[in-house]
Structures are given as structure tokens and as C-alpha cells.
C-alpha positions in Angstrom: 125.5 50.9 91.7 124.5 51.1 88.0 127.2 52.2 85.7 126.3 55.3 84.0 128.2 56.5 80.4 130.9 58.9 80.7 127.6 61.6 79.3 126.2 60.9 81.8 128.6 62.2 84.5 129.3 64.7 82.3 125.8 66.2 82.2 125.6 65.4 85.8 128.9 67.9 86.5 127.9 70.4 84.2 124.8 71.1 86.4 127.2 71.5 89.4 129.1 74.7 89.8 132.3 73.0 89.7 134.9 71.1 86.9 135.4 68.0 87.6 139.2 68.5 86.5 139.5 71.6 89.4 139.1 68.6 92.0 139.9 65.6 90.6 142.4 66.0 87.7 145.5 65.7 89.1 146.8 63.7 92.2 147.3 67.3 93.8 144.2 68.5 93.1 142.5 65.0 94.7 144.6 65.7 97.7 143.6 68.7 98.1 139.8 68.0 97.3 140.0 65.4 100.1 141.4 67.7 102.6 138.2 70.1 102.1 136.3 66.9 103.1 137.8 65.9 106.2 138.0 69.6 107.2 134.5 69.9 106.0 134.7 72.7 103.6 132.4 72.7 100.8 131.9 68.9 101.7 129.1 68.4 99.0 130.3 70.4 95.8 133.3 68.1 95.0 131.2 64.5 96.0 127.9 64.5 95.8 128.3 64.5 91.8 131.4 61.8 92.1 128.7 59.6 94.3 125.9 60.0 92.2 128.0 58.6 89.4 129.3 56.1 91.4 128.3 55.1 94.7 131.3 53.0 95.3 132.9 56.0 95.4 130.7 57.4 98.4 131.9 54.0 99.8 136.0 54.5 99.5 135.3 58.6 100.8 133.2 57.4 104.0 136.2 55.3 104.1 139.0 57.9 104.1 136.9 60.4 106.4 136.9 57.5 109.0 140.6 56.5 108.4 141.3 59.9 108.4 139.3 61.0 111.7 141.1 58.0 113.4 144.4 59.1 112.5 143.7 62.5 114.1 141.9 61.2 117.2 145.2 59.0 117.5 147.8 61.4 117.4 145.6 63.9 119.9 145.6 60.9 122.3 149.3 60.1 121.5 150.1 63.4 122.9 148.0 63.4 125.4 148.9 60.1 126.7 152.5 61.6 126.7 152.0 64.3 128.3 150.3 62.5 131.3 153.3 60.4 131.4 155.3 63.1 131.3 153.5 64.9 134.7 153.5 62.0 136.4 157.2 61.4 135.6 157.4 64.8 137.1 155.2 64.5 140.0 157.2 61.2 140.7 160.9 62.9 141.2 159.3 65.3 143.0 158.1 63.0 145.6 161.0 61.3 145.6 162.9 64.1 146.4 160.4 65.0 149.4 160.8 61.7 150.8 164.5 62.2 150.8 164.7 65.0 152.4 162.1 64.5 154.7 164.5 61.0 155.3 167.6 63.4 156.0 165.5 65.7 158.3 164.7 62.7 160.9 167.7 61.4 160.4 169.3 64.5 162.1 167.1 64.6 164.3 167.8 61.4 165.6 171.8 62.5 165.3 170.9 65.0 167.5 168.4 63.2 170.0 171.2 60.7 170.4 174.2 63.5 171.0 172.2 65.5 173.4 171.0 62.1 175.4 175.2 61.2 175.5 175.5 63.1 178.7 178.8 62.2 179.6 180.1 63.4 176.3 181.8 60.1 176.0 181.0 58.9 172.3 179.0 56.5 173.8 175.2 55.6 174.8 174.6 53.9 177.7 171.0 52.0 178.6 170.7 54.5 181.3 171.3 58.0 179.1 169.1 56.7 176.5 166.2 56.3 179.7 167.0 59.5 180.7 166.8 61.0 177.4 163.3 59.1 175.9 161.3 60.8 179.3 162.5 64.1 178.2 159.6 65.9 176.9 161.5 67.6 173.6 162.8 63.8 173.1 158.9 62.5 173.1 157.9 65.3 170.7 160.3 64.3 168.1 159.8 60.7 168.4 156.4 61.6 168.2 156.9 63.6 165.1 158.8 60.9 163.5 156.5 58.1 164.3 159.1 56.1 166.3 158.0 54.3 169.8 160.3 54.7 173.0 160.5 50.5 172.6 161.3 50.5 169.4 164.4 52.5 170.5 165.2 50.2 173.1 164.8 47.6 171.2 167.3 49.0 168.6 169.7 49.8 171.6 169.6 45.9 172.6 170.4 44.7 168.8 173.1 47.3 168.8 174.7 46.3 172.1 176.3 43.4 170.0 179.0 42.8 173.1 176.5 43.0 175.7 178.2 46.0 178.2 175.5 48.4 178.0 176.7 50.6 175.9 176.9 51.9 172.2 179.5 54.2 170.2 177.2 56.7 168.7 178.2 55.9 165.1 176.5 52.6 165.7 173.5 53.4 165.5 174.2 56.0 162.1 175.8 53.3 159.7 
């Protein structure tokens, strides 16, 4: 813009209700000017006669409100950002610690299905007590429960039976 005298800004403060010293004369007092700004308090007093003089002035303040109003938009998204993380951090052991001992839970109750269907108390499972046990209806409802097919159990029984007699020690199937 057009460069006025120093007079000029004079006259042009004068007719405000302010010193141009009590806002701008020290570093401190800028500061603090600026702060009223971005906080807008008394936003006009302290620039409209600083822009009038000089409008590259307007320029730099537009400037600083946007670099300032970034800045705080950041940081509230920082945190917020962290805080997120931090739930889902949480929500995450939590689940983890669900699965577990939803893990220990079936895994008991497969202990006990296979203890119970060890009729003969021997230590070991036989072809023919694991039959017996998988048309038992408690056996079906924990199976069921557990999501685990009669063949699949089988199946496991005839991976286990590494020697081929027909039957299993019970720690077999638990290592």
C-alpha cells in the first residue's frame, strides 16, 4: 500500500482510543496484543489503525491468526488422535484377554470330554470310547458349543494314533 509519514499514523492513532506504545512497544506488549487477536478480544482496537497504516501488516496478522489457528487445530487433533489410539490399545488387550480365556475354557472342556469318554480309566482313548462318548448328548452340546464336528475329532484321533493300535494316551491329544 501507499506509505504514509510517521504524522500520519500518528493522527491516525490519536483518533483511536488506544497508544500505539500500550500494544506495540515492547516485544511483550506485541505478544500480548497478538494473543487478544487470536483469542478475539478487542480484535479491531489494536489493528485496524496498524492496517490502515500499512496494509502489509493486515497481510503478516491474517498470517499469524492462520498459523496460529493451525497450531491449535493440530495439537486438539494430536490428542485426540492419541487418545483414540490409546482406547483401541485398550479395547485390543482386552479382547485378547477374552479370547484367551475363552481358549482355556474349551480347552477344559475338551480335558474333561476326553477324561469322562476314557471309560476304563486306563490313561488311554480308544476308537471305540471316543464313539461312545461323541453320541452322548452332553458330549454333542459341548462340541456344539465349541464349534468342533464329531469328524473332526475322529479325524484328530487317526493323526494321533501315530502307531496305529487304536488307541491314544490322553496327554496326546493336550500337548
Amino acid at each position: 500500500g501507499e506509505q504514509r509519514s510517521d504524522t500520519s499514523f500518528d493522527f491516525q492513532a490519536r483518533r483511536s482510543d488506544w497508544s500505539k506504545n500500550e500494544y506495540w512497544g515492547t516485544v511483550l506488549a506485541s505478544c500480548f496484543t497478538l494473543f487478544q487477536v487470536v483469542t478475539r478480544d478487542q480484535t479491531n482496537e489494536p489493528v485496524r489503525p496498524v492496517i490502515e497504516y500499512e496494509m502489509a501488516i493486515g497481510i503478516l496478522i491474517a498470517l499469524f491468526l492462520v498459523i496460529t489457528w493451525l497450531s491449535a487445530l493440530s495439537t486438539i487433533l494430536g490428542a485426540v488422535v492419541q487418545a483414540i489410539l490409546m482406547s483401541a490399545r485398550i479395547n485390543k488387550e482386552k479382547q485378547e484377554a477374552e479370547r484367551k480365556r475363552i481358549e482355556t475354557v474349551v480347552m477344559n472342556s475338551i480335558v474333561e470330554i476326553f477324561t469322562e469318554a476314557d471309560s476304563d480309566n486306563s490313561g488311554k482313548l480308544s476308537f471305540d470310547e471316543l464313539e461312545e462318548a461323541l453320541v452322548q448328548h452332553t458330549v454333542k452340546n459341548r462340541l456344539s458349543v465349541m464349534e468342533i464336528k464329531p469328524s473332526d475329532l475322529r479325524v484328530l484321533f487317526t493323526l494321533l494314533d501315530e502307531d496305529g493300535f487304536g488307541d491314544i494316551p490322553l496327554q496326546n491329544f493336550f500337548r
